[in-house]
Each structure stands twice: as C-alpha cells, then as structure tokens.
MARNU-603891 format. One record per atom (N, C-alpha, C): residue number from 1; atom name; x, y, z. Coordinates in steps of 0.001 Angstrom, whole numbers, plus 500000, padded with zeros to 6 digits. Each point is the difference from the previous one (the first is absolute). Layout:
<zazas>
[NUM,'CA',[X,Y,Z]]
...
</zazas>
This chain:
<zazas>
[1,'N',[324585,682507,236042]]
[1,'CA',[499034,499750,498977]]
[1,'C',[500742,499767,498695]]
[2,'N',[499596,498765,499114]]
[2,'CA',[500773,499748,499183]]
[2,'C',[499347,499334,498820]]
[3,'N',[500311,500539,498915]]
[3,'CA',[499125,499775,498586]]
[3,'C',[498426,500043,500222]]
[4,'N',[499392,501346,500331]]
[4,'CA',[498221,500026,500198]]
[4,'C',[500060,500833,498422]]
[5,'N',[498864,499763,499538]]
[5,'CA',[499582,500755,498921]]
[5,'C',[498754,500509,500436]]
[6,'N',[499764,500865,499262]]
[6,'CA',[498467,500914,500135]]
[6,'C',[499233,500059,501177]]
[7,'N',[501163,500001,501004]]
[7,'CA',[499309,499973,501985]]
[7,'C',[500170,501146,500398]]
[8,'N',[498648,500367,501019]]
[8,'CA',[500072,501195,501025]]
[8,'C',[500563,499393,501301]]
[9,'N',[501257,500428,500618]]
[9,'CA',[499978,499504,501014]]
[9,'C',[500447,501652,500962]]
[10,'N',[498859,499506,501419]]
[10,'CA',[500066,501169,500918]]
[10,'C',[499966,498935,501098]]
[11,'N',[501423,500357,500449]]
[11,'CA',[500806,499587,501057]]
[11,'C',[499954,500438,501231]]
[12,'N',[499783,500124,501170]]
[12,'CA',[500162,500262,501680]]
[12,'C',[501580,500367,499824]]
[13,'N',[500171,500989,500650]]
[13,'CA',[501518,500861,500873]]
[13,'C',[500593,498556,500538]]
[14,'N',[501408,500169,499411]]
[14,'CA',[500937,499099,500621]]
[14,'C',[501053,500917,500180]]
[15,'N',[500871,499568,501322]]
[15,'CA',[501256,500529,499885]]
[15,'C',[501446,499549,499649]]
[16,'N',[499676,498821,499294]]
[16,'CA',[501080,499025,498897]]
[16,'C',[500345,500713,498989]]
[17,'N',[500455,499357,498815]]
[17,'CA',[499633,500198,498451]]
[17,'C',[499554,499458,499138]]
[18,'N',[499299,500309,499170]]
[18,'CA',[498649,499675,499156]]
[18,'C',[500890,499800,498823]]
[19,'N',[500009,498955,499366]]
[19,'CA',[501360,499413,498698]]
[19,'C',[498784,500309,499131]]
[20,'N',[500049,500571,498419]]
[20,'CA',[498615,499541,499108]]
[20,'C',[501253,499609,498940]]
[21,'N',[499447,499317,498816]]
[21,'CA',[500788,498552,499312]]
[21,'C',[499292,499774,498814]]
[22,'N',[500626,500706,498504]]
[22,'CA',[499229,499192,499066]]
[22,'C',[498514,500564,500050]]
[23,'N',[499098,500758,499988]]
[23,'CA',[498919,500665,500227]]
[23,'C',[499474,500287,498786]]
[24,'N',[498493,500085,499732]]
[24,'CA',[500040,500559,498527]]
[24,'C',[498618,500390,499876]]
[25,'N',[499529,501687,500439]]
[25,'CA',[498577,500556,499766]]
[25,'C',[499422,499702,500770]]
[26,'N',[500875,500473,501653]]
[26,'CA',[499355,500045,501465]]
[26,'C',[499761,500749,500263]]
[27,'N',[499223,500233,501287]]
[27,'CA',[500019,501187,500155]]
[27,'C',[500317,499576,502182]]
[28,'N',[500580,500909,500388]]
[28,'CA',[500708,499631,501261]]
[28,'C',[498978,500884,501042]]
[29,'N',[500316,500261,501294]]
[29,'CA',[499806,500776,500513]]
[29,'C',[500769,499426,501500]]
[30,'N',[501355,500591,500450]]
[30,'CA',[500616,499419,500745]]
[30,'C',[500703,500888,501051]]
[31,'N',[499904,499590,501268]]
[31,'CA',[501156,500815,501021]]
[31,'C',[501348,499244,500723]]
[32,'N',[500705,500020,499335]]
[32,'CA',[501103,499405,501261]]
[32,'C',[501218,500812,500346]]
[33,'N',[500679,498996,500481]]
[33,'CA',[501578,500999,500235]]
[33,'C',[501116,499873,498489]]
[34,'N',[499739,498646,499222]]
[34,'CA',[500988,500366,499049]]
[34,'C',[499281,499940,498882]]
[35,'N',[499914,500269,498649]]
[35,'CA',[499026,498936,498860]]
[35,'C',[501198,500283,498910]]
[36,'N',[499722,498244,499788]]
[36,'CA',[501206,500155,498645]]
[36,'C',[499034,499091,499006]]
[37,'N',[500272,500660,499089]]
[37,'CA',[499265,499847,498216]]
[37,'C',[500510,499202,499046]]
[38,'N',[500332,498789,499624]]
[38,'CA',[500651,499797,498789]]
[38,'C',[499211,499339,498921]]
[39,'N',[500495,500235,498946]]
[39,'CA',[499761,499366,498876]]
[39,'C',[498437,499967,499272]]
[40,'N',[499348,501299,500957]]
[40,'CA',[498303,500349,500063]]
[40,'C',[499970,500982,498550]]
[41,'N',[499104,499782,499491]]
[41,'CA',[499158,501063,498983]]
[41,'C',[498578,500379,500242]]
[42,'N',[499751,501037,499390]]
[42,'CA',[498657,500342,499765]]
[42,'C',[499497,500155,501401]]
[43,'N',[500590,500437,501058]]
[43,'CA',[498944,499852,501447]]
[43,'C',[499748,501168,500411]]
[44,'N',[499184,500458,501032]]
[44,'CA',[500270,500872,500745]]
[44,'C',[500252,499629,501667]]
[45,'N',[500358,501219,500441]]
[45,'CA',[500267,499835,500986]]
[45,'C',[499739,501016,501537]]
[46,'N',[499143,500069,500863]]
[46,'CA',[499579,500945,500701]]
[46,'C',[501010,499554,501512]]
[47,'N',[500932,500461,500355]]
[47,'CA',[500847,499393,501184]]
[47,'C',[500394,501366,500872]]
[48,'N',[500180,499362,501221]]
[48,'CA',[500378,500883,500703]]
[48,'C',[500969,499255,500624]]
[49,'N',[501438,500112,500618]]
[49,'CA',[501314,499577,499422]]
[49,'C',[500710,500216,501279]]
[50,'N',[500282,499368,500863]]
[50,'CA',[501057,500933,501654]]
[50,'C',[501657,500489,499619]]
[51,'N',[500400,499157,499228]]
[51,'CA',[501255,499921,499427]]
[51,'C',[500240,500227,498960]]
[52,'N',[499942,498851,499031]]
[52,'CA',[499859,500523,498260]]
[52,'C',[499715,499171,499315]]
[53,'N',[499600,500081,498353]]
[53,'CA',[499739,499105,499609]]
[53,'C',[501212,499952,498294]]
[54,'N',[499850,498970,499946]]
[54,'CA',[501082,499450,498790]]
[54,'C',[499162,499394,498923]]
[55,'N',[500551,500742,498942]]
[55,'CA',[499335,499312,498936]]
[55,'C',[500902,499656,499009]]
[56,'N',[500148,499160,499447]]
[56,'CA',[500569,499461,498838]]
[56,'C',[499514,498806,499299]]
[57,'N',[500980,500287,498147]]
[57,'CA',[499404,499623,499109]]
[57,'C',[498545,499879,500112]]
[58,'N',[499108,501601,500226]]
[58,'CA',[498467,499985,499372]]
[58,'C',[499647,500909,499232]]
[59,'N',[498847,499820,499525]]
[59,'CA',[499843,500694,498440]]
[59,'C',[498180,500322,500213]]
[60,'N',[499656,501363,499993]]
[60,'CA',[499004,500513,499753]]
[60,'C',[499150,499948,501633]]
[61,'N',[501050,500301,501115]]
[61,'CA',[499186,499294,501389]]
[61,'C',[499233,501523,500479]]
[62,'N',[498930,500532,500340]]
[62,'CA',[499711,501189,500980]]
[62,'C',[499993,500196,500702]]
[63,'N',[500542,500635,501072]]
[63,'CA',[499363,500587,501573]]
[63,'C',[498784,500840,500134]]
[64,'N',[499220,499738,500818]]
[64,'CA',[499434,500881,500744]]
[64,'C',[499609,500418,501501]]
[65,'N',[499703,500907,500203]]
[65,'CA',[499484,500042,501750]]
[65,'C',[499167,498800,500724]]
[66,'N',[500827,499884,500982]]
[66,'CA',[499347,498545,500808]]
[66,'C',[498846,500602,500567]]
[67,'N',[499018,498220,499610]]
[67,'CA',[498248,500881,500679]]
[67,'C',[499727,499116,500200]]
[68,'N',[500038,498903,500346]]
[68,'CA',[499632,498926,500744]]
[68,'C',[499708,500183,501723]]
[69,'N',[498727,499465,500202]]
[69,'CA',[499511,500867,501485]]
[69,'C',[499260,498802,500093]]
[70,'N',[500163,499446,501108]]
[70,'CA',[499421,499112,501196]]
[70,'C',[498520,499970,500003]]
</zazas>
C-alpha cells in the first residue's frame, strides 16, 4: 500500500508481507507474517504480526490490539 491518505483499510490474513509506503491518517487493521512501515504518519495500526514488524522513518504512527473478525 502506497501513498493512501485518510483510508481505513481492513485486510484478510496473509502469510507474505504487507509493505505500507508514504501513508498519512490511516487507519490499518492487518495480519500477516512480516509488516514493514515506511515513511507513514499520523496512522494507526491494529496488527497481529507472525514474525515482526519494521518501522522506519515514521512519525506519530499507533498500535493497537488486532480486532478485525470475519
């Protein structure tokens, strides 16, 4: 996902990795095996993660508990 502004996006379980790119006052809700973050502000983020997730250069991003349900 790359340059979304002001989007909810709730994603289906993958077991890839979920790239987010340039982001600005999203709000996520995501499960995979890797998630890497760059260059995002202002988002949040509800993930549940198999491996890990990487974030760099972001500024003001949140986590919270994944609740996204089928």
């Amino acid at each position: 996902m790359k340059k979304l502004k002001n989007c909810t996006i709730r994603a289906a379980a993958t077991k890839s990795t979920v790239f987010v790119d340039e982001c600005e006052n999203c709000v996520f809700e995501l499960s995979c095996h890797q998630l890497r973050i760059h260059n995002t502000y202002g988002s949040t983020f509800g993930i549940f993660v198999t491996s890990k997730a990487i974030i760099e250069d972001c500024n003001r991003v949140k986590f919270k508990q994944y609740s996204f349900e089928y």
